[in-house]
Backbone as CSV, one residue per row, in Angstrom:
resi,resn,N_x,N_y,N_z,CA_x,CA_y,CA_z,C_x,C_y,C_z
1,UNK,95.198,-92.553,146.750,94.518,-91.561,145.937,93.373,-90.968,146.739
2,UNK,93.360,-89.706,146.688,92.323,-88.824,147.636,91.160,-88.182,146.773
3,UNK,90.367,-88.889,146.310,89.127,-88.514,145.334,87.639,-88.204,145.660
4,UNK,87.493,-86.582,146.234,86.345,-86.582,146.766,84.982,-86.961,145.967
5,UNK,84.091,-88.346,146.461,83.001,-88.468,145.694,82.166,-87.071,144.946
6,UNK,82.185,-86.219,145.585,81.655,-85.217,144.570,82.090,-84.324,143.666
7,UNK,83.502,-85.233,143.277,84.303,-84.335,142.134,85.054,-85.838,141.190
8,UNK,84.841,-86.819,142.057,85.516,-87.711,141.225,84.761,-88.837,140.882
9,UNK,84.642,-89.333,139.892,83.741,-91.067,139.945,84.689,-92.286,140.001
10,UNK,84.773,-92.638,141.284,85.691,-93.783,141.403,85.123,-95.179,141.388
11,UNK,84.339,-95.138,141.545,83.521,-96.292,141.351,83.857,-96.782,139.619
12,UNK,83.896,-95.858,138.550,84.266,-96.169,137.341,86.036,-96.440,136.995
13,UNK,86.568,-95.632,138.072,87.848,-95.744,138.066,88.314,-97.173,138.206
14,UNK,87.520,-97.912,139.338,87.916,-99.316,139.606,87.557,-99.860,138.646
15,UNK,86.456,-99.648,138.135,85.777,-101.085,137.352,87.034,-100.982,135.673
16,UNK,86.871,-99.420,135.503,87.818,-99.540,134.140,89.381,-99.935,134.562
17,UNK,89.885,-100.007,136.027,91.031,-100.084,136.255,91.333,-101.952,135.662
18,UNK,89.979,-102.646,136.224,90.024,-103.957,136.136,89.943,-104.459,134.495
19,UNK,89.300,-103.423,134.050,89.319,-103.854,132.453,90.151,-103.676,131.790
20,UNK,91.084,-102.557,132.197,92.157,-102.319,131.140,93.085,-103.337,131.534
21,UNK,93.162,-103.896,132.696,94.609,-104.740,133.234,94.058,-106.004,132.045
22,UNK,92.506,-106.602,132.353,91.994,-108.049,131.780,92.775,-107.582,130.099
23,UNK,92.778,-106.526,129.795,93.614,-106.625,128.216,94.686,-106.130,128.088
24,UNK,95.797,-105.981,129.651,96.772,-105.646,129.100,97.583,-104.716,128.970
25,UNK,96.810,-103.268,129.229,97.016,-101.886,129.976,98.012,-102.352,131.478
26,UNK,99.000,-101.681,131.853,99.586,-101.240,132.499,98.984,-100.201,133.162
27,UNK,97.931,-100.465,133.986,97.058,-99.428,134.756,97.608,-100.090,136.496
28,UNK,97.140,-99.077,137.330,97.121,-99.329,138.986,96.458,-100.317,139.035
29,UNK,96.493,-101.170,140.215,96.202,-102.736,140.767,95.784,-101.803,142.005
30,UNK,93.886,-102.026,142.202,93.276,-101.150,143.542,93.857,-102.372,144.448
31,UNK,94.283,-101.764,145.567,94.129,-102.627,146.690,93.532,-102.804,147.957
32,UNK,92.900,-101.535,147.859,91.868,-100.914,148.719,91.290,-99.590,148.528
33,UNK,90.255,-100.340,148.652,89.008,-98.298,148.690,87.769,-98.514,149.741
34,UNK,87.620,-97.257,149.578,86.404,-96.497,150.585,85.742,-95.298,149.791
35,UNK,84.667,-96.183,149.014,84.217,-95.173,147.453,83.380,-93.920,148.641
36,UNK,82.853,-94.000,149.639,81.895,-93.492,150.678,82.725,-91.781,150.855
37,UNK,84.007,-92.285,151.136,84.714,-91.170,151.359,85.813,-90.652,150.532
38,UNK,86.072,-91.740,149.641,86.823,-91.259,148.062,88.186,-91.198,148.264
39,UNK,88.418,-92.503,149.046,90.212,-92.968,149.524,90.520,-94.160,148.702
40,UNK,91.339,-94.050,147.850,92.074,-95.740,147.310,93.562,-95.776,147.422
41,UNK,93.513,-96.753,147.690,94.959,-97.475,148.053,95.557,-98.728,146.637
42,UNK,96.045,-97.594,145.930,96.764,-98.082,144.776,98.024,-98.559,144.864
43,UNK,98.602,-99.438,143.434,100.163,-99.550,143.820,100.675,-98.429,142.807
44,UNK,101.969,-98.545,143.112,102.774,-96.524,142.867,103.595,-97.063,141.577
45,UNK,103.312,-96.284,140.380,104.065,-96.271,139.737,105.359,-95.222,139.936
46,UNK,105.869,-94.338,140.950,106.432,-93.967,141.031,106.538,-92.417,140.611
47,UNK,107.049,-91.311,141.001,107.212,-90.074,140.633,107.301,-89.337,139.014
48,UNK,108.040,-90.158,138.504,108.298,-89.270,136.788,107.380,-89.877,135.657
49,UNK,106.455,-88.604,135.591,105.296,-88.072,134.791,106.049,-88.477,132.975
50,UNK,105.446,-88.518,132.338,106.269,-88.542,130.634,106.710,-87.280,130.670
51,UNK,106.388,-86.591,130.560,106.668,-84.954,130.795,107.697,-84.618,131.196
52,UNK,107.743,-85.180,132.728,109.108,-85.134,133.552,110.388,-85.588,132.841
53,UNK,110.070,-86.914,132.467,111.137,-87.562,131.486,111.015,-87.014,130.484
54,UNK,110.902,-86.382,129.427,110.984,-85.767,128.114,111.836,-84.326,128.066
55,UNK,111.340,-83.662,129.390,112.241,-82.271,129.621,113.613,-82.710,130.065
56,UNK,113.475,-83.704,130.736,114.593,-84.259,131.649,115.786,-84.674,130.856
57,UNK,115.248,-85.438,129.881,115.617,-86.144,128.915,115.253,-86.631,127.504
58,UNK,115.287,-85.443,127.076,114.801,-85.448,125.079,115.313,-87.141,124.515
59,UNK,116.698,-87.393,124.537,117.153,-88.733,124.069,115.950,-89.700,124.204
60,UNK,115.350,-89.483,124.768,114.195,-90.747,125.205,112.915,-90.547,125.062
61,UNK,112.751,-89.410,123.793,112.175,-89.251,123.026,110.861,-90.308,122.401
62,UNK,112.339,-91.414,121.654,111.532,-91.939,120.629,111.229,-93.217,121.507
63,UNK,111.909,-93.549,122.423,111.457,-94.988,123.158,110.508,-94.812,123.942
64,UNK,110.462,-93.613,124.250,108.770,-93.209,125.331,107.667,-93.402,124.433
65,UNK,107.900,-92.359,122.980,106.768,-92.341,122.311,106.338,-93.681,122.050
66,UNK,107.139,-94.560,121.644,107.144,-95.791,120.745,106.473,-96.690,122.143
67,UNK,106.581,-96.450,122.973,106.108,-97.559,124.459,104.558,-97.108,124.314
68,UNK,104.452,-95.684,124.404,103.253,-95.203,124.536,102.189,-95.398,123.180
69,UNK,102.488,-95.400,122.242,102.179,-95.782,121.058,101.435,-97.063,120.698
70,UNK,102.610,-98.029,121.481,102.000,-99.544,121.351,101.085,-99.789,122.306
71,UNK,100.826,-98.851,123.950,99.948,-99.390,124.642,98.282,-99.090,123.843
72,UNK,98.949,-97.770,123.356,97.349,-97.264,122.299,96.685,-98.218,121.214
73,UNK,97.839,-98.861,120.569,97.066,-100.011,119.869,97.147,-100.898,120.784
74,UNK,97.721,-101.410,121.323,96.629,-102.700,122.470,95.622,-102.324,123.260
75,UNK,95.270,-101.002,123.090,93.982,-100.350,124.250,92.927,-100.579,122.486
76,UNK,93.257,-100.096,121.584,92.520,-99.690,120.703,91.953,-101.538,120.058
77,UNK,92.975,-102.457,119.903,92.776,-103.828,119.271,92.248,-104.686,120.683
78,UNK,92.549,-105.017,121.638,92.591,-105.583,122.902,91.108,-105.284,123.115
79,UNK,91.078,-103.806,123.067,89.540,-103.597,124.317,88.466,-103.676,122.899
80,UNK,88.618,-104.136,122.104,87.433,-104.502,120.948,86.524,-105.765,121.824
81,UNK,87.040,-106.361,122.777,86.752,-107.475,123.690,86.086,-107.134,124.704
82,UNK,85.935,-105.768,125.268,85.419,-105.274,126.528,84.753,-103.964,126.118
83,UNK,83.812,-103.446,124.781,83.469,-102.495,124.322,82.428,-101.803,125.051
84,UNK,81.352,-103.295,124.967,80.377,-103.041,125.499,80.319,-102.701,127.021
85,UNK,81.327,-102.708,127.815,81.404,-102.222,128.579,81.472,-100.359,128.821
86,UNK,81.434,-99.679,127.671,81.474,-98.106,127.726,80.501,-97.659,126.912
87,UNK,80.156,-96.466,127.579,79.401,-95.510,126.738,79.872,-95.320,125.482
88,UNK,79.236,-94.324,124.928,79.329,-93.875,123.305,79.570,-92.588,123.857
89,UNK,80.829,-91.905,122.678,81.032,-90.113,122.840,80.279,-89.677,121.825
90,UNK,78.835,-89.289,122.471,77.993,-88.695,121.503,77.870,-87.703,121.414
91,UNK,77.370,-87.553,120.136,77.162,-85.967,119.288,77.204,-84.818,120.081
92,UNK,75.858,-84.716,121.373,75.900,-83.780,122.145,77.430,-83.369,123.126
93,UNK,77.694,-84.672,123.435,79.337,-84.039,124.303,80.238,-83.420,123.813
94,UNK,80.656,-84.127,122.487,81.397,-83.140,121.546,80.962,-82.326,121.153
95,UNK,80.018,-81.150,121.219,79.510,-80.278,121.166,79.684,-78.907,122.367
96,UNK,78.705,-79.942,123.283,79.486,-79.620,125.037,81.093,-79.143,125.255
97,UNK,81.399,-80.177,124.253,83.341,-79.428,124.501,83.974,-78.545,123.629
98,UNK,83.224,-78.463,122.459,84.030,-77.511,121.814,82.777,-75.666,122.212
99,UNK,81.968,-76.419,122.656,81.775,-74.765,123.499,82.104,-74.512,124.816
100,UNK,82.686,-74.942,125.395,83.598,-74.414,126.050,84.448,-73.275,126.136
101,UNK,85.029,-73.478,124.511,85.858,-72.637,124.131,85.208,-71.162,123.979
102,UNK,84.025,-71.282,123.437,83.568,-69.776,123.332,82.966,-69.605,124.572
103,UNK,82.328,-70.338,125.453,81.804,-69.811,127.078,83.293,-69.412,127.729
104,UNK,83.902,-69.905,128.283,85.219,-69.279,128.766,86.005,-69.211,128.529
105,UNK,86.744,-69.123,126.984,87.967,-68.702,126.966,87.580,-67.531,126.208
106,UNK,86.558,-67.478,124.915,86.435,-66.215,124.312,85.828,-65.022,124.586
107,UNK,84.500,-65.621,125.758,83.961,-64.849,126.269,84.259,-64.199,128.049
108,UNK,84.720,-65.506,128.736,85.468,-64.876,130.164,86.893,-64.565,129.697
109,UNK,87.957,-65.374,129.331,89.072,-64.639,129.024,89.160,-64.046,128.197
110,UNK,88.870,-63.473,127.109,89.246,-62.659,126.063,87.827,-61.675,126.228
111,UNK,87.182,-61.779,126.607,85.604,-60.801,126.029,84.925,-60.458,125.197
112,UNK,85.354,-61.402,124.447,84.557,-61.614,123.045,83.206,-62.731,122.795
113,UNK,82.189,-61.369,122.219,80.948,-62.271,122.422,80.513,-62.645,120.711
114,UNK,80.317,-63.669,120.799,80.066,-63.780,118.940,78.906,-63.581,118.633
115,UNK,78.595,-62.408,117.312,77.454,-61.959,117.302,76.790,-63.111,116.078
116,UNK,75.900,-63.042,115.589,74.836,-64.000,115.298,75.366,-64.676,113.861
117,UNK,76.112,-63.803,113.083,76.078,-64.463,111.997,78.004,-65.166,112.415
118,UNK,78.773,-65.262,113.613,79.986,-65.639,114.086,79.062,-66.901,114.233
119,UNK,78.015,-66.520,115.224,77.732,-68.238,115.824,77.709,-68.935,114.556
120,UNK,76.746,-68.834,113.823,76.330,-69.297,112.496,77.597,-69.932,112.131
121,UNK,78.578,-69.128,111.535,79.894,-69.780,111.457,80.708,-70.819,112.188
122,UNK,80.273,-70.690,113.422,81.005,-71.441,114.910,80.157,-72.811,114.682
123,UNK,78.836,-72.374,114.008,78.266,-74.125,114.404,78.483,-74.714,113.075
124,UNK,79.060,-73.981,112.003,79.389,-75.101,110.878,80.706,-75.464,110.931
125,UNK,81.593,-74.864,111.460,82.409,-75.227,111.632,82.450,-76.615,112.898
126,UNK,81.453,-76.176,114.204,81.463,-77.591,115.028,80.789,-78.660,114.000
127,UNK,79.820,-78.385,113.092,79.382,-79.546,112.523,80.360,-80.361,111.634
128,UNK,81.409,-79.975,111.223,82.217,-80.702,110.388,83.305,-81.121,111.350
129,UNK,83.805,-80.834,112.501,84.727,-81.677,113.476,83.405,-82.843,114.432
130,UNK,82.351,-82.455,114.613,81.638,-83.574,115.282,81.436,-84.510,113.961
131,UNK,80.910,-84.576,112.973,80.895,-85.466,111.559,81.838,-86.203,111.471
132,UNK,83.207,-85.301,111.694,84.775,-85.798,111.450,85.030,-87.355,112.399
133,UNK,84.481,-87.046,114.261,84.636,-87.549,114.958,83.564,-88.982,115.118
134,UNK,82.673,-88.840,114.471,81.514,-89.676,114.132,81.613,-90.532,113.601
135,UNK,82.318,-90.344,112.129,82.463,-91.439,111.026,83.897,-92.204,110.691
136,UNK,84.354,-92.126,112.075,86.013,-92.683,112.240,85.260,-94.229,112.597
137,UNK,86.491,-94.607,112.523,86.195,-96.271,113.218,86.640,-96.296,114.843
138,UNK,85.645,-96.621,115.825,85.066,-96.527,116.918,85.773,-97.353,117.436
139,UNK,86.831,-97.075,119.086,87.344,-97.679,119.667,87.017,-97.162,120.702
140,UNK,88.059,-98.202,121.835,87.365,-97.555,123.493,88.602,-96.176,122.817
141,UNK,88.485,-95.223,123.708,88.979,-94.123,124.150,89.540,-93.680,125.715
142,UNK,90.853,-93.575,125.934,91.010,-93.074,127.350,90.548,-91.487,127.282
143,UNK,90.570,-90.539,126.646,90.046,-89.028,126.790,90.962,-88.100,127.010
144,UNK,92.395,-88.839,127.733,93.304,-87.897,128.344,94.428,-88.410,128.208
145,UNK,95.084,-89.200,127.384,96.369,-90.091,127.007,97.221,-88.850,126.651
146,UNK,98.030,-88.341,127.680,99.197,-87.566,127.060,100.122,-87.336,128.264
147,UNK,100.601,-86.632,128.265,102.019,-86.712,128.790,102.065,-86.550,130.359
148,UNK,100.949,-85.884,130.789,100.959,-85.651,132.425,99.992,-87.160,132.702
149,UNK,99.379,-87.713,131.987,98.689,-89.240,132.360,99.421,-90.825,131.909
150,UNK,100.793,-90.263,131.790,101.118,-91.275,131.375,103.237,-91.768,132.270
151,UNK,102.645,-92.643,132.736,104.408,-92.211,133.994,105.366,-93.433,133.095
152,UNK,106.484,-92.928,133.339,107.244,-94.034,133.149,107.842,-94.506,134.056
153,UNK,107.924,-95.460,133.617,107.951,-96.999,134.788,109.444,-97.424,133.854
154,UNK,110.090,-98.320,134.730,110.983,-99.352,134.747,110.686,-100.270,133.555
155,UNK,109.194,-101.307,134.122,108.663,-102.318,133.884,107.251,-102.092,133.686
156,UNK,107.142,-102.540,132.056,106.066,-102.282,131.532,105.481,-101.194,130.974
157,UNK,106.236,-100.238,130.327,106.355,-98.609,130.050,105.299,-98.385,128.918
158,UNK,104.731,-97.612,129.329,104.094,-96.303,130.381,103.443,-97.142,131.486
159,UNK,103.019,-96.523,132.813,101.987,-96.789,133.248,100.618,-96.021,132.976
160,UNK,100.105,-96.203,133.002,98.389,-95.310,132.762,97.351,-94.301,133.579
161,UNK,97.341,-93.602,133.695,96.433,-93.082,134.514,95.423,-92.310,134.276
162,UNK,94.322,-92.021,135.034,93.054,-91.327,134.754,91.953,-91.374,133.780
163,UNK,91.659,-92.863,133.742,91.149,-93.173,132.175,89.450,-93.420,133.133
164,UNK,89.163,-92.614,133.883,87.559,-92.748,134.347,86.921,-92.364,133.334
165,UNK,87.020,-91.097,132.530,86.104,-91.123,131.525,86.136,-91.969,130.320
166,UNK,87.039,-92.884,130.346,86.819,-93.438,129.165,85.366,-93.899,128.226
167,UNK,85.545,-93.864,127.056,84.169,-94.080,126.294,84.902,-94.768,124.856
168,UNK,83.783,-95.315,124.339,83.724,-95.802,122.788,83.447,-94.390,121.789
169,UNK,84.996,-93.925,121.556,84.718,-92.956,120.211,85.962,-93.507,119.179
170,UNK,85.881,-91.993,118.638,87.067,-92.314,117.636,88.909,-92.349,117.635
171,UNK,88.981,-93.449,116.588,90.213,-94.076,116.827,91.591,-92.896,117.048
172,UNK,91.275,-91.454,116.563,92.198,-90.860,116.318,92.317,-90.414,117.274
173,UNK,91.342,-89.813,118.274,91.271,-89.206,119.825,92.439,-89.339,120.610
174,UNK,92.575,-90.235,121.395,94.002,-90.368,122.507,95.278,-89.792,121.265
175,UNK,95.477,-90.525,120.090,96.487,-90.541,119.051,96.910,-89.169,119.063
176,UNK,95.698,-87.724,118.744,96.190,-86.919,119.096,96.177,-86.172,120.256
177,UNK,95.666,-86.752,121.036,96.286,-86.120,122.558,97.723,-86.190,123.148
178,UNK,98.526,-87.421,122.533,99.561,-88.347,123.265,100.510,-86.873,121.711
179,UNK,100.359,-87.146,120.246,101.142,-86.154,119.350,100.917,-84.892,119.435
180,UNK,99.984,-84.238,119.751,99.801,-82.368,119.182,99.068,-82.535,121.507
181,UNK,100.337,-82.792,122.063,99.981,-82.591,123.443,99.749,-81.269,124.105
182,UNK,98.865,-81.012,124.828,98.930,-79.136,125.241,100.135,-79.070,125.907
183,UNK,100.464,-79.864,126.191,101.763,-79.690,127.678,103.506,-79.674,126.872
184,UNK,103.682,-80.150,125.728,104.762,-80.102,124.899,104.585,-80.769,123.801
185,UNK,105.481,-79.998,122.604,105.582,-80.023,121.426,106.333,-81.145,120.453
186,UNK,106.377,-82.139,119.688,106.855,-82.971,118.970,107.304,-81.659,117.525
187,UNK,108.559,-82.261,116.707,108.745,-81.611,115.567,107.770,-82.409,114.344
188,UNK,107.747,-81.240,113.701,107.060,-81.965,112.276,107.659,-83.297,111.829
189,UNK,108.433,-83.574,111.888,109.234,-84.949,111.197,109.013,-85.849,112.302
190,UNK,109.244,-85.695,113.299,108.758,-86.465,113.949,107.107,-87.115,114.411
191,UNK,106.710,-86.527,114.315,105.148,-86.461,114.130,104.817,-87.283,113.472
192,UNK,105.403,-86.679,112.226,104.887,-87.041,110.538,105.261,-88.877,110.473
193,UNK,106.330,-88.837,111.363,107.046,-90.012,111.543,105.893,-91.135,112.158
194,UNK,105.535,-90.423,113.433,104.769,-91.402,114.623,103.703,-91.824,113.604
195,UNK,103.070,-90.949,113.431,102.006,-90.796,112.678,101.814,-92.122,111.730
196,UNK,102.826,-92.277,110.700,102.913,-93.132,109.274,103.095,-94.187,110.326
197,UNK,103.853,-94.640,111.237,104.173,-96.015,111.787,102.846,-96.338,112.593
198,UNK,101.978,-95.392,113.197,100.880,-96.300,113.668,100.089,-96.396,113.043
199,UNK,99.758,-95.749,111.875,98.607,-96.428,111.032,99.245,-97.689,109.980
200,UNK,100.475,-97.889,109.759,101.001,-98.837,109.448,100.674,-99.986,110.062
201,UNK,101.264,-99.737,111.180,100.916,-100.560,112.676,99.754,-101.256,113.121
202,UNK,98.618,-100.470,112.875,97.225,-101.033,112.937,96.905,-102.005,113.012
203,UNK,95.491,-102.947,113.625,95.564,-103.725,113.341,94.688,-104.259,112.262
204,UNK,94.854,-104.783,111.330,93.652,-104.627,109.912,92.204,-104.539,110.076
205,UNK,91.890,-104.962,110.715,90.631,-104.653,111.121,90.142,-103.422,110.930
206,UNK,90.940,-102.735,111.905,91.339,-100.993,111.960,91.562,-100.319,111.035
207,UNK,92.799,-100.746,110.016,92.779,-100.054,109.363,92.284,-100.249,107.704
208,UNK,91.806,-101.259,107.755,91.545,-101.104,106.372,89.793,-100.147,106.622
209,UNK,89.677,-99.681,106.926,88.470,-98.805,107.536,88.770,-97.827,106.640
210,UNK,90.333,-97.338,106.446,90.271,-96.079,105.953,91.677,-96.231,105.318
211,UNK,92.149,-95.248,104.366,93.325,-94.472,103.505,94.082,-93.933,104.621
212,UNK,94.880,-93.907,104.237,96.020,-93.061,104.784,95.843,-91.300,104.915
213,UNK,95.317,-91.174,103.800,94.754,-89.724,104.102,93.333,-89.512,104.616
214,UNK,92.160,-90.501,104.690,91.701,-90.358,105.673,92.178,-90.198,107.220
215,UNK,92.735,-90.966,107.448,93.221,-91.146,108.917,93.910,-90.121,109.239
216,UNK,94.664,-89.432,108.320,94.930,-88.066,108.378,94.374,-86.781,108.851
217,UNK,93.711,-87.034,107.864,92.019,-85.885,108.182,91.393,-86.334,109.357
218,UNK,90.971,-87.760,109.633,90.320,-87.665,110.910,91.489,-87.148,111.853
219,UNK,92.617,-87.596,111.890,93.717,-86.549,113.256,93.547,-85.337,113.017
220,UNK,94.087,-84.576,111.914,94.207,-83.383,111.949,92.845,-82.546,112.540
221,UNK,91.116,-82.935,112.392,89.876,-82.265,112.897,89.582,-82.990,114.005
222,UNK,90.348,-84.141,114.573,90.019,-84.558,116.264,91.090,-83.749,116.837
223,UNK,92.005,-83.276,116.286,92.703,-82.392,117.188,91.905,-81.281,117.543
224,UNK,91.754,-80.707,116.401,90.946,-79.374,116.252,89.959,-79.393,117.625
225,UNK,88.691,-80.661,117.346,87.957,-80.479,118.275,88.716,-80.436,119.935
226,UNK,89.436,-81.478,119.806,90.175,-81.695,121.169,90.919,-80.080,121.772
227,UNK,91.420,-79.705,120.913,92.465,-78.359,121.480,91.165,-77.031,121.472
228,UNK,90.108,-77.211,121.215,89.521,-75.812,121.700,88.390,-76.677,122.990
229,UNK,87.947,-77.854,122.980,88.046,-78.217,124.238,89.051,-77.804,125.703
230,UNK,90.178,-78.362,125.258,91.524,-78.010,125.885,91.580,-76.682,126.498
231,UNK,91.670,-75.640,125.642,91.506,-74.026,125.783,90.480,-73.753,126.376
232,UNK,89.254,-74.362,126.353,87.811,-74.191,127.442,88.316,-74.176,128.872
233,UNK,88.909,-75.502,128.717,88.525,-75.905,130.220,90.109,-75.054,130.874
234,UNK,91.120,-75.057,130.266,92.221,-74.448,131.034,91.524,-72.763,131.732
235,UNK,90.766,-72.541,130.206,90.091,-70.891,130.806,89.116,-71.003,132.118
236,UNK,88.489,-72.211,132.381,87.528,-72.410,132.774,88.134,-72.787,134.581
237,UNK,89.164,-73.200,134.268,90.015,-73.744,135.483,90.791,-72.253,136.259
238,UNK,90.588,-71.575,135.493,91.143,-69.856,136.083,89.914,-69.057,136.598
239,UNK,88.948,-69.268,135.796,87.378,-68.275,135.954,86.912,-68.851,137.026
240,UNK,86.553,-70.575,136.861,85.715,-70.876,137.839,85.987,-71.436,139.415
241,UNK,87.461,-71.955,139.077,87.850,-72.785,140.331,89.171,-72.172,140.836
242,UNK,89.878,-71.032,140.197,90.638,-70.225,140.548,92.346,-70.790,140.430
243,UNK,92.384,-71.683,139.492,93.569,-72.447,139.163,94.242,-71.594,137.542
244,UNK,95.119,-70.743,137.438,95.549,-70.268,136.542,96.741,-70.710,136.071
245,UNK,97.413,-71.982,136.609,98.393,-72.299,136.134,97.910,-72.889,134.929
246,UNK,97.405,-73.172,134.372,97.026,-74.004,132.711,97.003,-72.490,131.674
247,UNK,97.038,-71.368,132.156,96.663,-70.313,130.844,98.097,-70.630,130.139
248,UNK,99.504,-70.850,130.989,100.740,-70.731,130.095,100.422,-71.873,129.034
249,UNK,99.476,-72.831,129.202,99.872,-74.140,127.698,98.702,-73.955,126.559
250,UNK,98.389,-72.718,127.010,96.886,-72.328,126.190,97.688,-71.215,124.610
251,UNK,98.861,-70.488,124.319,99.502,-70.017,123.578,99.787,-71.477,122.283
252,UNK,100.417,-72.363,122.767,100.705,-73.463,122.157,99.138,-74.120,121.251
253,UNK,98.306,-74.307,122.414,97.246,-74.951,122.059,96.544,-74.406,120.693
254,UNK,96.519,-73.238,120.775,95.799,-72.044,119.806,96.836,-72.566,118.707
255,UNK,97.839,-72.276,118.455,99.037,-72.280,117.806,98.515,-73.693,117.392
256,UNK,98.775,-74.930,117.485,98.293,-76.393,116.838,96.558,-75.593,116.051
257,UNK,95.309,-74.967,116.520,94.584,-74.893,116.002,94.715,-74.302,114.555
258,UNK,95.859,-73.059,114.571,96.125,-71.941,113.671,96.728,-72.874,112.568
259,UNK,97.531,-73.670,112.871,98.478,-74.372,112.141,97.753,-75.366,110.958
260,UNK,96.779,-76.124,111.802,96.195,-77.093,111.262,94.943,-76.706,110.440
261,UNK,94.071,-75.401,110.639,93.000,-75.135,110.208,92.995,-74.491,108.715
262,UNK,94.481,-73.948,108.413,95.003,-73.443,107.830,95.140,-74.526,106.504
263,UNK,94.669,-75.586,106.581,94.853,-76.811,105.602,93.616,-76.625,105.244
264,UNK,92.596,-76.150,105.657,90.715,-76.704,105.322,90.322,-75.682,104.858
265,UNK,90.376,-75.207,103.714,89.234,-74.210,103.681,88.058,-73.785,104.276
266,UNK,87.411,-75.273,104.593,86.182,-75.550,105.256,85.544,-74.978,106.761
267,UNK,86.787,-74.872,107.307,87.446,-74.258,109.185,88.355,-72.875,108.909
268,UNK,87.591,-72.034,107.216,87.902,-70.893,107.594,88.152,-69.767,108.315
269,UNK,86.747,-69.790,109.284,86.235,-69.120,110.299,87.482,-68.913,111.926
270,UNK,87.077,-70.356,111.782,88.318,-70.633,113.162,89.294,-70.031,112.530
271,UNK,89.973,-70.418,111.437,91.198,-70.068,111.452,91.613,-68.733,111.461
272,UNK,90.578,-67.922,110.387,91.216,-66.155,110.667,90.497,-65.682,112.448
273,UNK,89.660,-66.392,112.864,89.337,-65.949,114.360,90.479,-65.861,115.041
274,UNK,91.545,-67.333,115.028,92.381,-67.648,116.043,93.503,-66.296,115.355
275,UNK,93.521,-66.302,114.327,95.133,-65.415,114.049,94.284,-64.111,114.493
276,UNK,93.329,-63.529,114.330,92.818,-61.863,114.644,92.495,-61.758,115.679
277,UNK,92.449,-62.596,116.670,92.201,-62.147,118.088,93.076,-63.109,119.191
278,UNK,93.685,-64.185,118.312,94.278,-65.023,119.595,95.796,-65.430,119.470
279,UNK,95.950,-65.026,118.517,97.966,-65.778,118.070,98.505,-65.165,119.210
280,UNK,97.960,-63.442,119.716,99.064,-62.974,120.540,98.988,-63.588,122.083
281,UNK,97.999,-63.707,122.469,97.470,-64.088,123.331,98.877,-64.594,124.146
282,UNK,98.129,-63.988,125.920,99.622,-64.253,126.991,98.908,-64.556,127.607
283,UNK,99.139,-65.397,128.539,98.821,-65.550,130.198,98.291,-64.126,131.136
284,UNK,97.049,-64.294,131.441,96.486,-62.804,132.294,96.948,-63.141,133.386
């Protein structure tokens, strides 16, 4: 792995690499680094991404999801043992990420500047997805559990990758990164499916925290926050660092926001925003 210290923190990479294995994660085994110059010498899970396998092969669908599923509750029950080892995703970051979305995607890609009584709207609407994300029941978090971070392996399926930022937030986070993925689409029934079996699944601790339609609501507004995060940084990856391949999964992304906001009265705002200026939205 080629991780220049001033773009990557590997130093956290190792230490969380060692924690997720102590519970159980199917993560890389370091076998050598040089944090100085940002070289590690990992072992290879091999070439095919979930992604890869899912286009490749739909049939394997439900045994990917279902592998990937169970490593999330043993990351979510397991690392209750190694908590204190992570930060907290506080108030201000989730904040930090869902403006994103209006610094570069509404305002560098689209050119839309929100005038005073939009913001007004924009921050009650962030105040009820940061609230949302607040008052869940608090697990570690990988940040990026979905289909390009997750390989399949032979033995021990998924393997794991890129969990440096991990932190202590909420339980629904990875859940919907891995279901409502920017990179490809699950059907409603199926979803609806994953969905009922892992909060079933839980482990009581976990879930008696909440209803079934809580846990609902917290997915459906951690998506929310997560996918105009998502749409930030893909815009942000074209404006600032000159990488435009992410605008094609930014149509979809909007599309999960439109879909879901459309349930809340409350995320009015977003929702007629995204259909009056963004449903059509193409790749520049």
């Amino acid at each position: 792995m080629d991780a220049p210290p001033s773009k990557e923190n590997s130093e956290k990479f190792i230490r969380f690499s060692k924690l997720f294995r102590q519970i159980k994660i199917n993560c890389p085994i370091i076998i050598e680094s040089n944090l100085e110059k940002g070289f590690l010498l990992l072992t290879d899970f091999g070439p095919d991404h979930y992604l890869d396998a899912l286009l490749k092969n739909p049939q394997l669908t439900h045994s990917l999801y279902n592998d990937a599923l169970m490593t999330l509750r043993t990351l979510q029950s397991n690392g209750q043992s190694i908590m204190g080892e992570f930060s907290n995703y506080e108030e201000i970051l989730l904040k930090q990420e869902m403006d994103l979305f209006i610094d570069w995607f509404c305002l560098k890609e689209l050119s839309i500047d929100f005038n005073q009584k939009e913001l007004i709207q924009w921050q009650n609407c962030s105040e009820i997805l940061i609230s949302n994300a607040l008052i869940q029941p608090q697990v570690i978090v990988h940040r990026d559990f979905h289909s390009r971070n997750l390989m399949h392996t032979r033995d021990s399926n998924p393997g794991v990758l890129d969990y440096q930022d991990a932190v202590i937030g909420p339980i629904t986070y990875d859940l919907v990164s891995l279901l409502r993925d920017c990179y490809i689409s699950l059907s409603k029934t199926l979803l609806n499916q994953f969905l009922e079996d892992y909060y079933l699944n839980l482990e009581p601790s976990l879930k008696n925290k909440m209803t079934f339609n809580n846990f609902l609501r917290y997915f459906d507004l951690m998506g929310i926050q997560r996918h105009l995060k998502a749409i930030g940084i893909f815009s942000r990856l074209k404006h600032r660092d000159g990488k435009g391949d992410y605008l094609k999964d930014i149509p979809r992304t909007l599309h999960y926001i439109y879909s879901v906001t459309k349930k809340y009265p409350e995320l009015s705002f977003l929702n007629l925003f995204i259909k009056n200026n963004c449903l059509d939205y193409k790749e520049s």
